[in-house]
C-alpha positions in Angstrom: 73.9 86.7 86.3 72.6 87.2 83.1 70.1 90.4 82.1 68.0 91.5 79.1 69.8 94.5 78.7 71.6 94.8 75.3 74.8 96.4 75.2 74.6 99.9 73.3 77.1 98.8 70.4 74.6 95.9 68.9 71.8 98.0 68.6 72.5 99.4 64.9 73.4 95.7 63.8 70.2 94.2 65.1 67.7 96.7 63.4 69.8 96.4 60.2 69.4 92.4 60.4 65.8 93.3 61.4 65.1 95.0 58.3 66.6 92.5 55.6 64.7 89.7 56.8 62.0 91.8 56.5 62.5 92.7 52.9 63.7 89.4 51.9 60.3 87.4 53.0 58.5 90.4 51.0 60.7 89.7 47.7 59.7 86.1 48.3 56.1 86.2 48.6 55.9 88.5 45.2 58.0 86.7 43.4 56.0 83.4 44.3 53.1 85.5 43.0 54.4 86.3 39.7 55.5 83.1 39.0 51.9 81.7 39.7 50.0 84.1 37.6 52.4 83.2 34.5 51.7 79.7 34.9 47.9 80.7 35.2 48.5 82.8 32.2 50.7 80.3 30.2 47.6 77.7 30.6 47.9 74.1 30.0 51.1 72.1 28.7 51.2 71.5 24.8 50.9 67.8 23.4 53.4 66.9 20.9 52.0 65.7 17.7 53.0 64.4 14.4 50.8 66.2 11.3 50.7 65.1 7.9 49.7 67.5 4.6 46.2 66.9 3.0 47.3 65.9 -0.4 46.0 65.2 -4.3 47.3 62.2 -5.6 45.5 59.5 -7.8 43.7 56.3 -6.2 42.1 52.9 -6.9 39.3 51.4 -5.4 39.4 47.8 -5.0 38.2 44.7 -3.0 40.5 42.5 -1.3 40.7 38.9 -0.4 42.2 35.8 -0.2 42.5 32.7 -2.2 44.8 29.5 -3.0 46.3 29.4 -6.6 45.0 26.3 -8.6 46.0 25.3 -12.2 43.9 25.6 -14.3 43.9 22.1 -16.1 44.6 19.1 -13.5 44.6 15.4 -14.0 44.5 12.4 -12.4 46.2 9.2 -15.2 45.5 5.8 -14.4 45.5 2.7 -16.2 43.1 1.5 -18.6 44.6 -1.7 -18.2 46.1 -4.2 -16.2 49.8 -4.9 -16.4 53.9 -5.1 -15.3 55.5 -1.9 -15.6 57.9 -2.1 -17.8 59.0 1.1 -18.4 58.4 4.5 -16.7 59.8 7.4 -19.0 58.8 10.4 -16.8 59.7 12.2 -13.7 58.1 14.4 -11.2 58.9 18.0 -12.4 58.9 16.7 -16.2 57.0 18.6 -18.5 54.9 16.7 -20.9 52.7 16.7 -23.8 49.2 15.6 -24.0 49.5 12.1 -25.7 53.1 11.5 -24.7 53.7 7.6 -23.6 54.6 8.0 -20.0 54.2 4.1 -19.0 54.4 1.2 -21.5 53.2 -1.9 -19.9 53.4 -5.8 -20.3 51.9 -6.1 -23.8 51.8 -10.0 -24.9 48.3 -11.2 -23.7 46.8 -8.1 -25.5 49.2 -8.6 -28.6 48.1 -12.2 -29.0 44.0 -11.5 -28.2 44.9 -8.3 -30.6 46.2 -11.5 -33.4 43.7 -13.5 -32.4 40.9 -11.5 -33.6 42.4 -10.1 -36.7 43.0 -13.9 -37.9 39.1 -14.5 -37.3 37.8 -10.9 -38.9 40.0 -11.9 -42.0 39.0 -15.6 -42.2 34.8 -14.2 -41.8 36.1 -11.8 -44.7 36.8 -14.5 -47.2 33.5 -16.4 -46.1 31.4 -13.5 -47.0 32.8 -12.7 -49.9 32.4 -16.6 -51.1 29.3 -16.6 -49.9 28.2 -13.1 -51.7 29.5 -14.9 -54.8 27.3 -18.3 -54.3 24.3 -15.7 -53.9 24.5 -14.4 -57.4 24.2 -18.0 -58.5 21.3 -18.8 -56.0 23.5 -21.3 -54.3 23.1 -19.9 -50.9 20.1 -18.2 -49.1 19.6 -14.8 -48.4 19.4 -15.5 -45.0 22.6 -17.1 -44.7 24.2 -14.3 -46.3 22.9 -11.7 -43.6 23.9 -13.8 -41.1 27.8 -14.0 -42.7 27.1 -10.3 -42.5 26.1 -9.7 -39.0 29.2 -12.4 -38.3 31.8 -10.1 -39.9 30.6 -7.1 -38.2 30.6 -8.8 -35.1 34.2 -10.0 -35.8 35.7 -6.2 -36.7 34.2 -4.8 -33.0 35.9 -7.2 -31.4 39.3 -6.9 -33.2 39.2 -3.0 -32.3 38.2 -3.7 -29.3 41.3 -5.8 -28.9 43.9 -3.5 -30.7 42.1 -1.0 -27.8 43.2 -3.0 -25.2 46.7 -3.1 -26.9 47.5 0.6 -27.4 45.9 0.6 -23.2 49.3 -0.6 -22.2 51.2 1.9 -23.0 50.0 5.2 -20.7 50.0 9.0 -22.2 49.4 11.8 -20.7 45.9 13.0 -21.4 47.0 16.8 -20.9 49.9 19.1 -21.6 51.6 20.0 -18.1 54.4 19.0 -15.7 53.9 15.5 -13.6 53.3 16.9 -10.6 53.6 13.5 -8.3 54.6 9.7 -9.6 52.8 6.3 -8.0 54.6 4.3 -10.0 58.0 2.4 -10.3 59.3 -0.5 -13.1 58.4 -3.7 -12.1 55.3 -2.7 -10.5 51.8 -4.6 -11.2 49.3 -2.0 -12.3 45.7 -2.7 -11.6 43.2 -1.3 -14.0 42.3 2.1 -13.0 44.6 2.7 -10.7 46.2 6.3 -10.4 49.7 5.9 -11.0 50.4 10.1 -12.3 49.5 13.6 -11.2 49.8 16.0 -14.9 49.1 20.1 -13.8 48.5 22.5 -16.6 50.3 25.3 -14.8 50.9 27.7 -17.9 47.8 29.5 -16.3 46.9 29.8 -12.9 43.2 30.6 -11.0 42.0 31.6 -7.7 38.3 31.8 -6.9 37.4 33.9 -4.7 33.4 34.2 -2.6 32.6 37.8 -3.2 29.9 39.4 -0.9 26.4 40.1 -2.8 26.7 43.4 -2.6 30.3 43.6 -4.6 28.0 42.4 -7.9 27.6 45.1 -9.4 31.4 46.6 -9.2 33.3 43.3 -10.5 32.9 41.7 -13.9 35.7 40.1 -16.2 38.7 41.9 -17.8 39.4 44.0 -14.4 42.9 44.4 -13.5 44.2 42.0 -10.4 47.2 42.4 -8.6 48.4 39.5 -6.4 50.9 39.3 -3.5 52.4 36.1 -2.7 53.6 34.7 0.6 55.6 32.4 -0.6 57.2 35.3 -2.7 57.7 38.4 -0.6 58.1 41.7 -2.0 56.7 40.6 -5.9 53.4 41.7 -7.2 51.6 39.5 -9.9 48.8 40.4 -12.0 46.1 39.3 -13.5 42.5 39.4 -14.4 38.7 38.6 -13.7 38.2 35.6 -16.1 34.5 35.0 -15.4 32.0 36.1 -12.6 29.0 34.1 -11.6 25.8 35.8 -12.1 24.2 33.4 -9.2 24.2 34.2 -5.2 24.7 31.6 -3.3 21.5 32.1 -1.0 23.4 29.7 1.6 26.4 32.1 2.3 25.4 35.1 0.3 28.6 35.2 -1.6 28.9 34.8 -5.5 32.3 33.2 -7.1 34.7 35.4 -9.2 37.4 33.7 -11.0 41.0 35.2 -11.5 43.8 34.4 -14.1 47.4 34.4 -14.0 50.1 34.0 -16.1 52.4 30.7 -15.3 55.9 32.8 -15.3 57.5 29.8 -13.1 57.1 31.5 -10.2 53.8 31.5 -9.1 52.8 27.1 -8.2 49.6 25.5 -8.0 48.8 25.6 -3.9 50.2 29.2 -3.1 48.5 30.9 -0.7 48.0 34.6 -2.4 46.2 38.4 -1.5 44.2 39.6 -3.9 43.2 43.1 -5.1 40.5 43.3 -7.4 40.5 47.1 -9.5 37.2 48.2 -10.4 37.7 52.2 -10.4 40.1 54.9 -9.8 40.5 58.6 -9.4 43.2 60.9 -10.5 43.1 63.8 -8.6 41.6 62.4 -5.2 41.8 64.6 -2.2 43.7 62.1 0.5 45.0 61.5 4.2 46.9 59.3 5.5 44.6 55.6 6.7 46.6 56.4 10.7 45.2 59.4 10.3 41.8 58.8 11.3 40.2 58.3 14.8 39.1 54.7 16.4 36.8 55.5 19.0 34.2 54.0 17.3 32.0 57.8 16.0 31.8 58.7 12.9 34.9 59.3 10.5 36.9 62.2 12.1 40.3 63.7 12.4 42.3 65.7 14.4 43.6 69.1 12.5 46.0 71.0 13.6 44.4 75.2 13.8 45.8 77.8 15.4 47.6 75.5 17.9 45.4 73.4 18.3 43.2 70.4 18.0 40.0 70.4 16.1 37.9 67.2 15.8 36.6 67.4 12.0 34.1 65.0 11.0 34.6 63.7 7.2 32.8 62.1 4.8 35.4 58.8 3.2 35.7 57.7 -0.4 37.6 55.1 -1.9 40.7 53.3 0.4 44.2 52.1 -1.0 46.3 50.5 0.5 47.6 53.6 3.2 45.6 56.2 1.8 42.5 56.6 2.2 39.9 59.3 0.1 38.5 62.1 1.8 35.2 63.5 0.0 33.9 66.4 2.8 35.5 67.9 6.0 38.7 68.8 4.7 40.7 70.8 2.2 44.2 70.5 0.5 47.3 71.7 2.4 45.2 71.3 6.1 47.5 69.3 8.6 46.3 66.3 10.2 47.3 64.9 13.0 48.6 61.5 12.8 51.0 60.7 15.8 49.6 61.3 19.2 45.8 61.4 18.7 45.3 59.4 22.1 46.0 62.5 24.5 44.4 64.9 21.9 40.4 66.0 23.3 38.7 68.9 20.7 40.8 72.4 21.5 43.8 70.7 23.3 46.9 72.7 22.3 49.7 71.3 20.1 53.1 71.1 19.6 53.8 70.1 15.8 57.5 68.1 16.5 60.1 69.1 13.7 58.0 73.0 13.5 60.8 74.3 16.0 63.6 72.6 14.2 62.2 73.9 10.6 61.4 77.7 11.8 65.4 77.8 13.3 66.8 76.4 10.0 64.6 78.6 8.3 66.1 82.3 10.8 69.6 80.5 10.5 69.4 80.9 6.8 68.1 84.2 6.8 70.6 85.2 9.2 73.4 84.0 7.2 72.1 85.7 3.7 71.8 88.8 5.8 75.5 88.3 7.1 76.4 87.8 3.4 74.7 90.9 2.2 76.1 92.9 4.9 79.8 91.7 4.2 
């Protein structure tokens, strides 16, 4: 038969387990406490950022495009006669001089029309000199005589028209350049005009670019231009502005600047290139880096790093190169700027700079050790 009545022994041990459970749910609930008032009081979690210094440093201002390198001097030989090709003396890739015979054609018919006529000027020669001879003794008329005249003349066209048609059969190259493609083989039958060579001058190369209207004022000739090629990775070419057109197009609002290069032998007529056109540059320009800045679509800001934490500065921009890019107001030399990490970042959001940590222990763990020296 069981009893509620507790033998006298347990009595001590219950009160004392009594009492500790007691005192342990009390320890619990305060600590609980403290540990939620130092999360209150630590506040929000810190974003990690990457900062960058505000710097001097010199920069260009410039206006970019693209364009396709030409040669300069480009052209198109075809026959002046017709013919059998009877020798081709150039290749593609051949350098050549202007004037240089590149084709000498079939050359009888026009030999013999070329004899033909010099046999007839010579014989019209002798006449009018007979006849010029018979005039002084009143032999012959006047009018006969000018009409022996008007024959000879007559008779030397055609014979240089005829030792024309002769020196057409063989083909020179009209301009100094390499033969950049060959329509032509020995044994062919060349009709008149027909392209048979491709010459390219490509000591000096171009590329034209359509420049917006309002770039008219900043670009005129003898500005430096640096070109990057694709065909050529890692190399930078330069140049100049050769000549600027003072017209607008009114159809597309663009105006065409023309750029030089240098043939070196690696830069080819039909290279597709990236232009950079100099017109000014600063010394001592205050910049940040292009990353730097915020796309949210505002006006020009950053994120700087104060105090901990994030302040949204609106700037004022200047001149942009390449990375870099001018900062005129907002901002002074040595002021960090965010520029990994932006996205999380709202005005006043605290921050934690990455590699501060790392730098402020190397820097005690120096000063330690001197210390340690000292002392020893």
């Amino acid at each position: 038969m069981y009893t509620n009545r507790v033998f006298p022994g347990l009595r001590p041990i219950l009160a004392i387990a009594m009492l500790s459970t007691a005192l342990l749910l009390a320890g619990c609930k305060g600590g609980g406490d403290a540990q939620a008032k130092a999360a209150e009081d630590k506040g929000p979690d810190a974003i990690a950022v990457e900062v960058e210094k505000v710097a001097r440093r010199a920069i260009a201002a410039s206006y970019g495009n693209t364009a396709t390198l030409e040669p300069r001097a480009e052209s198109q030989v075809v026959a002046k006669t017709s013919g059998v090709a009877l020798e081709v003396l150039v290749e593609e890739g051949q350098q050549v001089r202007a004037g240089q015979v590149l084709v000498r054609l079939d050359a009888d018919r026009a030999r013999l029309q070329a004899a033909q006529s010099s046999a007839q000027l010579r014989k019209l020669e002798a006449n009018y000199e007979r006849a010029k001879q018979l005039e002084a003794q009143q032999m012959v008329s006047a009018n006969d005589l000018d009409q022996l005249r008007y024959d000879l003349e007559n008779a030397r066209a055609v014979n240089r028209l005829a030792n024309l048609e002769l020196s057409y059969t063989n083909v020179v190259a009209p301009i100094s350049g390499v033969i950049a493609s060959r329509d032509i083989k020995p044994g062919n039958f060349v009709q008149i005009n027909s392209p048979i060579f491709r010459i390219v001058d490509s000591s000096r190369l171009e590329a034209t670019l359509n420049v917006p209207e309002r770039e008219i004022a900043k670009l005129k000739p003898g500005q430096a231009v640096e070109l990057t090629a694709d065909a050529l990775p890692g190399k930078r070419f330069t140049g100049t502005v050769d000549r600027v057109s003072p017209v607008v197009d009114t159809g597309t609002g663009t105006f065409r600047v023309v750029t030089a290069f240098a043939g070196d032998g690696e830069l080819q007529p039909g290279m597709f290139g990236r232009l950079a056109i100099n017109y000014d540059q600063r010394a001592d320009a205050l910049v940040v880096p292009r990353n730097a800045l915020l796309e949210d679509g505002g006006e020009p800001a950053v994120y700087a790093v104060r105090d901990g934490k994030a302040a949204r500065i609106n700037v004022t921009l200047g001149y942009s190169d390449g990375g870099w890019v001018e900062v005129r107001e907002g901002l002074a030399s040595g002021d960090a700027v965010v520029i990994a990490g932006k996205a999380a970042l709202r005005d006043g959001s605290a921050v934690q700079v990455l590699g501060e940590d790392k730098a402020a222990t190397a820097k005690a763990d120096a000063t330690d050790g001197a210390a340690t020296q000292a002392g020893n």
